[in-house]
N, CA, C and O atoms as CSV, one atom per row, in Angstrom:
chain,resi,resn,atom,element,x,y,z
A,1,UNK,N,N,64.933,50.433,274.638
A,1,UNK,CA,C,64.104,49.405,275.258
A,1,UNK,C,C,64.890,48.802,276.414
A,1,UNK,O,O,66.117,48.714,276.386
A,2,UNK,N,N,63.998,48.312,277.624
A,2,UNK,CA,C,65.106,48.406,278.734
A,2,UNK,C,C,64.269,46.830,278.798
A,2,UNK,O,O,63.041,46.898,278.852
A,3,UNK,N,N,64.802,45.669,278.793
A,3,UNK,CA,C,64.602,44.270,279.146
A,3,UNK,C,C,64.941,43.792,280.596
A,3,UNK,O,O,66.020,43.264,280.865
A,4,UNK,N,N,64.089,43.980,281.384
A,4,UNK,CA,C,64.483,42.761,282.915
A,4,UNK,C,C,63.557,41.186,282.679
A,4,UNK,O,O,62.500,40.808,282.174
A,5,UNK,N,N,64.661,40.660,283.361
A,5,UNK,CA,C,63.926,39.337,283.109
A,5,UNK,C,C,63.346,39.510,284.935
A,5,UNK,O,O,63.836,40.101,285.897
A,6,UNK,N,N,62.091,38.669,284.756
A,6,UNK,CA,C,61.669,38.606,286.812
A,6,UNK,C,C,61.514,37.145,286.476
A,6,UNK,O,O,60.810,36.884,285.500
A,7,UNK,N,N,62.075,36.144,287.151
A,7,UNK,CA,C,61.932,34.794,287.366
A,7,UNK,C,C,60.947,34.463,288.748
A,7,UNK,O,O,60.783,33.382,289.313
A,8,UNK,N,N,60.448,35.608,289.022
A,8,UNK,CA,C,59.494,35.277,290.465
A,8,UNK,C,C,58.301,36.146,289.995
A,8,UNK,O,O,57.763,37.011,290.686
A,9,UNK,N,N,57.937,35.786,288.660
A,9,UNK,CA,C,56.680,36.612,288.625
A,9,UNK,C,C,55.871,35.476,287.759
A,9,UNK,O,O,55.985,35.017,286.623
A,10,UNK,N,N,55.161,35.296,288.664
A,10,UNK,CA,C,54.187,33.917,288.115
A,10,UNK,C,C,53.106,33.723,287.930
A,10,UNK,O,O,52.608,32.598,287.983
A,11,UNK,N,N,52.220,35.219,287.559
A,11,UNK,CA,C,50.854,35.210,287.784
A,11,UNK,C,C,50.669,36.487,287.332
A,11,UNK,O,O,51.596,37.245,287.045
A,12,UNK,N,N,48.909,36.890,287.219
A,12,UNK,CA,C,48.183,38.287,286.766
A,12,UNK,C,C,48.594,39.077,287.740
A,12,UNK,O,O,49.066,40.184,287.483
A,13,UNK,N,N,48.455,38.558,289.152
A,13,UNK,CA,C,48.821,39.527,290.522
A,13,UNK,C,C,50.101,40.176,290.231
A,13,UNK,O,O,50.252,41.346,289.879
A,14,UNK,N,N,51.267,39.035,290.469
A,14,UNK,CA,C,52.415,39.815,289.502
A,14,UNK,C,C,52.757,40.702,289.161
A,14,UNK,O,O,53.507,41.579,289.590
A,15,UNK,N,N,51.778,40.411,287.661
A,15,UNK,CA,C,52.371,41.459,286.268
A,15,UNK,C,C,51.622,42.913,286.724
A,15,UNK,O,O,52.083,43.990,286.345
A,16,UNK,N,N,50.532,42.832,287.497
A,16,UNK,CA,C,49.484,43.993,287.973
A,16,UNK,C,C,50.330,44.535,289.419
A,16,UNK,O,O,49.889,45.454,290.109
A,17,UNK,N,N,51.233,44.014,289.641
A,17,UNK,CA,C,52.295,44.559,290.346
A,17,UNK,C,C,53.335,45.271,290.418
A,17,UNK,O,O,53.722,46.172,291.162
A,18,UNK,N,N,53.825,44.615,289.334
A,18,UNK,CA,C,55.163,45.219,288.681
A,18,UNK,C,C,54.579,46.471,287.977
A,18,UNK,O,O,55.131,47.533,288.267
A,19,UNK,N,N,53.198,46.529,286.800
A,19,UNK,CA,C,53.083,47.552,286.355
A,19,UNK,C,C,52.953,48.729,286.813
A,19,UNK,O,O,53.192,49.697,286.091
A,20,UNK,N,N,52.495,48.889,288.279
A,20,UNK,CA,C,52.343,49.513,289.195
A,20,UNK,C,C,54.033,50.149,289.631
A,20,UNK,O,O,54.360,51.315,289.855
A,21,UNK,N,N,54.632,49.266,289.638
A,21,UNK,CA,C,56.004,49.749,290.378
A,21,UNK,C,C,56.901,50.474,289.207
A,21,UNK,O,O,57.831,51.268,289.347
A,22,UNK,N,N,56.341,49.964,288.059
A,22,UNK,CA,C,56.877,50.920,286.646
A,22,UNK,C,C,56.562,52.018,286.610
A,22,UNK,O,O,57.350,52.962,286.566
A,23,UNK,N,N,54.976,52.120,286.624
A,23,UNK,CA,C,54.378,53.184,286.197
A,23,UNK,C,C,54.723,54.349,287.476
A,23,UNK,O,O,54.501,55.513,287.142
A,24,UNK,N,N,55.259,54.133,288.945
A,24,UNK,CA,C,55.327,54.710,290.004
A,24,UNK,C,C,56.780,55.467,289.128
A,24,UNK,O,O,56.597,56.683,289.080
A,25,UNK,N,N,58.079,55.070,288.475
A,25,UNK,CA,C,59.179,55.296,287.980
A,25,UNK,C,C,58.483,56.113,286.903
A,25,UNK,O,O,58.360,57.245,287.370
A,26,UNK,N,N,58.147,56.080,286.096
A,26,UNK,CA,C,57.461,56.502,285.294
A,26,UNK,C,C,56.342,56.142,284.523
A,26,UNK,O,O,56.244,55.094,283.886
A,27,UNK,N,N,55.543,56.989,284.592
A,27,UNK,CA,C,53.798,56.811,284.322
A,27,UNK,C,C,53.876,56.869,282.819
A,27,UNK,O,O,53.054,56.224,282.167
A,28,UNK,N,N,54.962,57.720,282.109
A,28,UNK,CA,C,54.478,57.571,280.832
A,28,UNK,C,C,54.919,56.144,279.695
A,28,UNK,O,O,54.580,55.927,278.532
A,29,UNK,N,N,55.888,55.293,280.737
A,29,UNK,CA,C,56.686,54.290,280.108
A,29,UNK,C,C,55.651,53.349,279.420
A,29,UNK,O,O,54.706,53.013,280.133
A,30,UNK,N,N,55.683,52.877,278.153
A,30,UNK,CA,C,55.483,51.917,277.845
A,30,UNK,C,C,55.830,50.149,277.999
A,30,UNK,O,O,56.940,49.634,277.869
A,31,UNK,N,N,54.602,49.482,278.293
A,31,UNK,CA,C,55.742,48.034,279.190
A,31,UNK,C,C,54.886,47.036,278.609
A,31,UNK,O,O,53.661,47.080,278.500
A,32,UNK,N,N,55.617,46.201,278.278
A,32,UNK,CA,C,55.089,45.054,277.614
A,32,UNK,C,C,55.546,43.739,278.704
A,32,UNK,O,O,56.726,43.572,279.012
A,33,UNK,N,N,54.470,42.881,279.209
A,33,UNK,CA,C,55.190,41.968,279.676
A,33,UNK,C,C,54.456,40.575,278.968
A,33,UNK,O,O,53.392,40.397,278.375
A,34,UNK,N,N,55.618,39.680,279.359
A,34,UNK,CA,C,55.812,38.024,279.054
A,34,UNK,C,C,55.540,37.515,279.828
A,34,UNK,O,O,56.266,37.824,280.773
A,35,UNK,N,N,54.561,36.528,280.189
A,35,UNK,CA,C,54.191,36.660,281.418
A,35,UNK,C,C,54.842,34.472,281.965
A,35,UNK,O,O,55.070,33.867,283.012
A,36,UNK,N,N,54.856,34.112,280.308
A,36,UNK,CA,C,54.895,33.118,280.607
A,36,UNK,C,C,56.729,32.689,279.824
A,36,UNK,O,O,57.140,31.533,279.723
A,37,UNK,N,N,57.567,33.994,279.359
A,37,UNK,CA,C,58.785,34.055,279.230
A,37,UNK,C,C,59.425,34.572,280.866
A,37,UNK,O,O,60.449,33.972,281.193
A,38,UNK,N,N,58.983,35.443,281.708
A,38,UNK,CA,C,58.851,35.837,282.972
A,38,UNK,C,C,59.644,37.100,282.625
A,38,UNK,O,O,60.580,37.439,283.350
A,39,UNK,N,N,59.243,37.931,281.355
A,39,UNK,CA,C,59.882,39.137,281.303
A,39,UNK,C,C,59.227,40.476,281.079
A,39,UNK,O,O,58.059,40.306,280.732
A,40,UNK,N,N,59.625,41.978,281.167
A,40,UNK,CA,C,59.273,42.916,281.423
A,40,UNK,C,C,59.971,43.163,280.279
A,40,UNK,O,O,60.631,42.164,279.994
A,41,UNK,N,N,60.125,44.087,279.463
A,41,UNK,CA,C,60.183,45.261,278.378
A,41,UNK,C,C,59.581,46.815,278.342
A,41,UNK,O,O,58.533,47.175,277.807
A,42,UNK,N,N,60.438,47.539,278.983
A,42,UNK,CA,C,59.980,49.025,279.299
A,42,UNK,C,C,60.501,49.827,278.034
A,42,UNK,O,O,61.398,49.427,277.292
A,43,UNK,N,N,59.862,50.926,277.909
A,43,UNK,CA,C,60.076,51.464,276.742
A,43,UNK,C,C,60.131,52.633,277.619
A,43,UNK,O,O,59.055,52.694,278.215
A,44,UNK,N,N,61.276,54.039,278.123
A,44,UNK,CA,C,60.994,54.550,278.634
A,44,UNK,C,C,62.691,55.265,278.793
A,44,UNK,O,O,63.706,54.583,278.929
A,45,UNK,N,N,62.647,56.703,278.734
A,45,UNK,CA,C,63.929,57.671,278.822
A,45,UNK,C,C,64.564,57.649,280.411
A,45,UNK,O,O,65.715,58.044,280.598
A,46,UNK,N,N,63.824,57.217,281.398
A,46,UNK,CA,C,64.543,57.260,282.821
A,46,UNK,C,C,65.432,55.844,282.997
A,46,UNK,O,O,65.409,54.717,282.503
A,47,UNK,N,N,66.192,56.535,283.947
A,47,UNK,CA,C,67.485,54.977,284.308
A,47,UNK,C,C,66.867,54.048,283.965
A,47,UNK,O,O,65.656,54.154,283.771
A,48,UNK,N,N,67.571,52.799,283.784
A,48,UNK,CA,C,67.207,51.844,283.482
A,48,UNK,C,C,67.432,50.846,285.378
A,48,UNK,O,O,66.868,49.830,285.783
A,49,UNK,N,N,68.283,51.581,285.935
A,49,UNK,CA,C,68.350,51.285,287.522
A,49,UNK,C,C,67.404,51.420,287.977
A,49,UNK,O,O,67.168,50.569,288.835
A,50,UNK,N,N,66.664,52.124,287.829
A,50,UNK,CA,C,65.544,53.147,288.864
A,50,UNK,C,C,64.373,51.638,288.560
A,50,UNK,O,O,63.893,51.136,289.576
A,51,UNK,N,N,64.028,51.077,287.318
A,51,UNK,CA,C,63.160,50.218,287.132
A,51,UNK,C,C,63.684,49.032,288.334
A,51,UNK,O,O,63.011,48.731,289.320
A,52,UNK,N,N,64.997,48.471,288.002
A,52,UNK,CA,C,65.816,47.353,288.425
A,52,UNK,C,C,65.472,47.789,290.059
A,52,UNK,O,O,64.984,46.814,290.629
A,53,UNK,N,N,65.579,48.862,290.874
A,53,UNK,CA,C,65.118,49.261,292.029
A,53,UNK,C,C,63.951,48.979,292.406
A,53,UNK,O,O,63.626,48.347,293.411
A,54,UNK,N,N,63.236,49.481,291.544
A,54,UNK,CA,C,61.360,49.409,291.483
A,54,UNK,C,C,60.906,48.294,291.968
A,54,UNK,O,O,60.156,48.059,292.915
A,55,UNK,N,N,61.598,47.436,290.996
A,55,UNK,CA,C,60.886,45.956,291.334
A,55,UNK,C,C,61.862,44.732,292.302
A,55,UNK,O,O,61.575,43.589,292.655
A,56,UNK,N,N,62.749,45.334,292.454
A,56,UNK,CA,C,63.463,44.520,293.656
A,56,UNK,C,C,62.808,44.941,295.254
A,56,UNK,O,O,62.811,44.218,296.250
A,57,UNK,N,N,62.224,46.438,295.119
A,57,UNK,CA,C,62.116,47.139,296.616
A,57,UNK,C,C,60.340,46.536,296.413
A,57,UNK,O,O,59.703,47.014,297.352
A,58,UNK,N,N,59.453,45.706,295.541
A,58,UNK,CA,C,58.418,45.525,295.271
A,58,UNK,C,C,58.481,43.514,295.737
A,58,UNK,O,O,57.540,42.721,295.760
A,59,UNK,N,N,60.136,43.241,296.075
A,59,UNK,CA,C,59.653,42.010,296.587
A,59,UNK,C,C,60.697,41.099,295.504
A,59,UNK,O,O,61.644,40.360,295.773
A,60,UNK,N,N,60.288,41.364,294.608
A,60,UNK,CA,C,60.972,40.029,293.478
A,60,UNK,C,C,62.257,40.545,292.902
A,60,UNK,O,O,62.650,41.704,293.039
A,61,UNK,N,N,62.990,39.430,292.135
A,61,UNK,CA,C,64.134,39.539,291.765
A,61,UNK,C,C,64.874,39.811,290.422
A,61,UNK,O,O,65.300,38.873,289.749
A,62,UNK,N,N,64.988,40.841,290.120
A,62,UNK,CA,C,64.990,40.973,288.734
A,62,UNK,C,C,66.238,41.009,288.396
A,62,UNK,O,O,67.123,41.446,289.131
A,63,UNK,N,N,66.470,40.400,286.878
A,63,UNK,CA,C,67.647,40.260,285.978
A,63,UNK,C,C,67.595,41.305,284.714
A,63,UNK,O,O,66.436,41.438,284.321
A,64,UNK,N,N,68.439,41.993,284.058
A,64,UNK,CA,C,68.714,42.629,283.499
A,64,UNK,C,C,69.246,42.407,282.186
A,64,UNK,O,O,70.452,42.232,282.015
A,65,UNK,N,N,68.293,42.404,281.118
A,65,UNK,CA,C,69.055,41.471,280.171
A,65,UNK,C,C,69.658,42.173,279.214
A,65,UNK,O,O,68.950,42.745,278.385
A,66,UNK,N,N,70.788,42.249,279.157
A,66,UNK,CA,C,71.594,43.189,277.901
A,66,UNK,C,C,72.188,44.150,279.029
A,66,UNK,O,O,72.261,43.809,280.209
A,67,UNK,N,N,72.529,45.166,278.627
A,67,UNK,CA,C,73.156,46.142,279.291
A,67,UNK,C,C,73.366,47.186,280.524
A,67,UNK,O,O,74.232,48.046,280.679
A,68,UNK,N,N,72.458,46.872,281.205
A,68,UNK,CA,C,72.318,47.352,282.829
A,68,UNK,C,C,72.872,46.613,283.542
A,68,UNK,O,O,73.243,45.454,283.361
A,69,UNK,N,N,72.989,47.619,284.839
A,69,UNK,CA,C,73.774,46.571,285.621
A,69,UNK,C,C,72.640,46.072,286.581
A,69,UNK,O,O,71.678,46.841,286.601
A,70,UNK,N,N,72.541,45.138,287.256
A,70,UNK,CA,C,71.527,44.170,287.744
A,70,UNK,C,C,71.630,44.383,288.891
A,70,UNK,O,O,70.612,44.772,289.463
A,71,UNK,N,N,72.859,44.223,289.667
A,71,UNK,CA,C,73.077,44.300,291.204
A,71,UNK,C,C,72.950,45.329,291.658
A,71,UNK,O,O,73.706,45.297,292.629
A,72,UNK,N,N,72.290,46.698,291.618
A,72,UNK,CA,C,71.783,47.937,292.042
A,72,UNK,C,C,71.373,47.803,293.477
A,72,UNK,O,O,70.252,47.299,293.405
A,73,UNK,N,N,71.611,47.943,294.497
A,73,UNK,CA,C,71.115,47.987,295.546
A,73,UNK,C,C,70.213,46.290,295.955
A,73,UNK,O,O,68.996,46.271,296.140
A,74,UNK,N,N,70.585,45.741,295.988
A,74,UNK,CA,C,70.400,44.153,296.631
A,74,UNK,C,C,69.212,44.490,297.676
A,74,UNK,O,O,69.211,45.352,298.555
A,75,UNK,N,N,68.303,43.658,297.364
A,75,UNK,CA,C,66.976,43.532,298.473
A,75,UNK,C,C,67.406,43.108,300.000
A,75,UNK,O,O,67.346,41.951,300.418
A,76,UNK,N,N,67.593,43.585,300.320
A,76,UNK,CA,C,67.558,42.625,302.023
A,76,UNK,C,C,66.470,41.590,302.024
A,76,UNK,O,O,66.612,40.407,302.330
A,77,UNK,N,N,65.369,42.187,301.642
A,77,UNK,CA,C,63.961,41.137,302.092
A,77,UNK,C,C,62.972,40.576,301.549
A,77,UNK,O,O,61.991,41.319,301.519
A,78,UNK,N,N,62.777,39.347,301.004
A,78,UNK,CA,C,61.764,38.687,300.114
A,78,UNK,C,C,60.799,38.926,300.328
A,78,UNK,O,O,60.352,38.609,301.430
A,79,UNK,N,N,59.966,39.624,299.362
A,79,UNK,CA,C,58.491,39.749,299.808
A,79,UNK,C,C,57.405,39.135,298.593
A,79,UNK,O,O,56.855,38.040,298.714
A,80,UNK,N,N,57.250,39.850,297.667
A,80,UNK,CA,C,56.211,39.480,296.002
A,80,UNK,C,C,55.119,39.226,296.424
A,80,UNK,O,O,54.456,39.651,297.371
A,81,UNK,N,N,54.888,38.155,295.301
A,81,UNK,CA,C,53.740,37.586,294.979
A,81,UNK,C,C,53.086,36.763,296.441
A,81,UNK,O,O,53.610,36.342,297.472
A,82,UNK,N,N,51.616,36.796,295.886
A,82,UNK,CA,C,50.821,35.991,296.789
A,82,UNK,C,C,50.990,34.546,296.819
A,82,UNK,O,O,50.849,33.773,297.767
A,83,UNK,N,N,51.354,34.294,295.476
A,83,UNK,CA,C,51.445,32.460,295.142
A,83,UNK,C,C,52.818,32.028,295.337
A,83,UNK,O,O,53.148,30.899,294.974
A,84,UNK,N,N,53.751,32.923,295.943
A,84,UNK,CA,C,55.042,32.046,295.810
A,84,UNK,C,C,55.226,31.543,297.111
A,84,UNK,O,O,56.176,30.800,297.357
């Protein structure tokens, strides 16, 4: 189970965002999100980077909770959600 926390995901738009940028990593992953803990839970055999990529190159900022490393390639550029 691969845990990122996103502290910039604050809405349905969001989570219908991110699932998108999962399912682009892999379509068959299973993902549970928290929407009001602000976390993601992937269930899924590919890097656990490649997700941490996904959703940083998708705008928002994700944390890595437990055992990945987090700082994977640093966003240059804020983008996300509509409401932030």
């Amino acid at each position: 189970m691969i845990s990122i926390e996103v502290k910039d995901m604050t809405c349905g738009h969001c989570e219908a965002t991110l699932r998108k940028v999962i399912a682009a990593v892999d379509a068959s992953a299973a993902v549970k999100v928290d929407l009001s803990a602000r976390r993601l839970q992937i269930e899924s055999d590919e890097d656990p980077v490649q997700f941490l990529d996904a959703v940083r190159a998708a705008g928002y900022s994700p944390a890595a909770v437990g055992t990945v490393t987090a700082n994977a390639g640093e966003a240059k550029e804020k983008r996300g959600c509509c409401c932030r």
